[in-house]
C-alpha positions in Angstrom: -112.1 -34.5 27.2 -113.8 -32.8 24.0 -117.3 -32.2 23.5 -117.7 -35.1 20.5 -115.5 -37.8 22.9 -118.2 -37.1 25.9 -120.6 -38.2 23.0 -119.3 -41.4 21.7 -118.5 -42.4 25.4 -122.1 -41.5 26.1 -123.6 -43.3 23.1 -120.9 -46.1 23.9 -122.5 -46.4 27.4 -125.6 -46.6 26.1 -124.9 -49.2 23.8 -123.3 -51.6 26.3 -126.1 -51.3 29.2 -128.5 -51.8 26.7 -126.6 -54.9 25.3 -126.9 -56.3 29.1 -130.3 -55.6 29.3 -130.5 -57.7 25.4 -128.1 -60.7 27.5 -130.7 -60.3 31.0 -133.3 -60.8 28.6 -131.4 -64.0 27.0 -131.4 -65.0 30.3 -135.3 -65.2 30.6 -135.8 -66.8 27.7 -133.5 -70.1 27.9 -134.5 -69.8 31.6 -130.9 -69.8 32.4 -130.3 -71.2 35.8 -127.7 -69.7 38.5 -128.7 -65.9 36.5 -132.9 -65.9 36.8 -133.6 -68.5 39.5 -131.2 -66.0 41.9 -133.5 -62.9 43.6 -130.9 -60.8 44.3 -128.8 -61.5 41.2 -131.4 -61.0 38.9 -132.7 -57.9 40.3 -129.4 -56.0 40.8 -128.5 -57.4 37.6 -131.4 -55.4 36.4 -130.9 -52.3 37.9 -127.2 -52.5 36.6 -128.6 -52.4 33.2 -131.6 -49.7 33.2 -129.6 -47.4 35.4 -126.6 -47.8 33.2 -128.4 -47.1 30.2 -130.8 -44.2 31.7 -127.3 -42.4 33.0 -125.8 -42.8 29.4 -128.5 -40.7 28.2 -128.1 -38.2 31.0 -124.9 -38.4 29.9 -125.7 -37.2 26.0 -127.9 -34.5 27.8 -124.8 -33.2 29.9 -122.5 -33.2 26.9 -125.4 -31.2 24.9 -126.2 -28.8 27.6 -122.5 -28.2 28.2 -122.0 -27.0 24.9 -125.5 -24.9 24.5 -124.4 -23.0 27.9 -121.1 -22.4 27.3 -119.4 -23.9 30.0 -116.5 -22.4 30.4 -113.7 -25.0 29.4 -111.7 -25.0 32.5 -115.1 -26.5 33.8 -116.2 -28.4 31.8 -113.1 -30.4 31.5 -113.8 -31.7 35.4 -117.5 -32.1 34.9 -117.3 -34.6 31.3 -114.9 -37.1 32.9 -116.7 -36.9 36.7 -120.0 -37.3 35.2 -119.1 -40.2 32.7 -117.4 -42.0 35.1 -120.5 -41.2 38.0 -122.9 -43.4 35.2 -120.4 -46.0 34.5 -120.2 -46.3 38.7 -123.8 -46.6 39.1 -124.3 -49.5 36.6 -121.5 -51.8 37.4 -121.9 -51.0 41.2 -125.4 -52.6 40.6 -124.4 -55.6 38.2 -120.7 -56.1 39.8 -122.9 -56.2 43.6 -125.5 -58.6 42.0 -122.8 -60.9 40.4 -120.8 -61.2 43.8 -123.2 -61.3 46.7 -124.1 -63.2 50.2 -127.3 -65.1 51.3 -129.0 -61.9 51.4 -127.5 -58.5 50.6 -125.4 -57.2 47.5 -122.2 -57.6 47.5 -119.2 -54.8 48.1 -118.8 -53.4 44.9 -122.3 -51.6 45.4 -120.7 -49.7 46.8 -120.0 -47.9 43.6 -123.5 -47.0 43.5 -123.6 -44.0 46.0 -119.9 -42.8 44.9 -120.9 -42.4 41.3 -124.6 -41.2 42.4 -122.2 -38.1 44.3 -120.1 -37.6 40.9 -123.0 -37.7 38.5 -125.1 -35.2 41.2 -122.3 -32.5 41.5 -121.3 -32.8 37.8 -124.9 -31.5 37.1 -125.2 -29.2 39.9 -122.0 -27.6 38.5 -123.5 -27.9 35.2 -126.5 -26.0 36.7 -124.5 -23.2 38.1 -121.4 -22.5 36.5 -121.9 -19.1 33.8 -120.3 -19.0 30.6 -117.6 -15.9 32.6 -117.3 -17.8 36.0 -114.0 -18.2 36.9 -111.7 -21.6 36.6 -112.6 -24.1 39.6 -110.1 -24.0 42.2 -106.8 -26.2 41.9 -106.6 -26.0 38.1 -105.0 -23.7 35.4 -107.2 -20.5 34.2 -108.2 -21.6 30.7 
């Protein structure tokens, strides 16, 4: 993945958490019922959206910092789609988990959240540590 695609996936995450958070607000205003009446819905419906959008930005950050440090490319081809995919993980584990729930808890597919939490939090520990001359990570071509 290039530098300038991890960008307009970034910006395209952005755009789409934040369009949810435009519908959630829909939602409030024609008091839509079955969407705002629901506790767990509506609040895992919001955290879908403002995590979502919050990790698209992280995500613009990565892609910036990943080019101002000179990750070496090897790298930084792992980190882009890991950390990308991490946001994308977080926000529909939350909307997905509020959509499809029991009487009291979230349903299964929260469990997204903590997988793509892991991908997004290594992706920028890597970020953090890997040097412009550190070697290729292991399993994949010298480049």
């Amino acid at each position: 993945m290039t530098a300038e695609r991890h960008i307009r996936a970034s910006l395209a995450l952005v755009a789409a958490f934040l369009a949810t958070g435009l519908w959630l607000e829909a939602m409030y205003g024609l008091r839509a019922e079955g969407w705002i009446d629901d506790a767990i819905r509506r609040e895992f419906l919001r955290l879908g959206h403002s995590h979502g959008a919050l990790l698209g930005l992280l995500n613009l950050g990565l892609a910036w910092a990943l080019e101002r440090l000179q990750t070496p490319a090897a790298w930084a081809r792992r980190i882009r789609p890991a950390a990308l995919t991490g946001a994308l993980s977080v926000g529909l584990g939350f909307i997905a988990g509020g959509l499809w729930h029991g009487p009291t808890d979230p349903g299964p597919p929260i469990l997204l959240v903590p997988l793509g939490a892991l991908l997004l939090l290594t992706s920028t520990v890597a970020l953090a540590l890997v040097r412009p001359g550190d070697l290729a990570p292991p399993g994949s071509e010298q480049g």
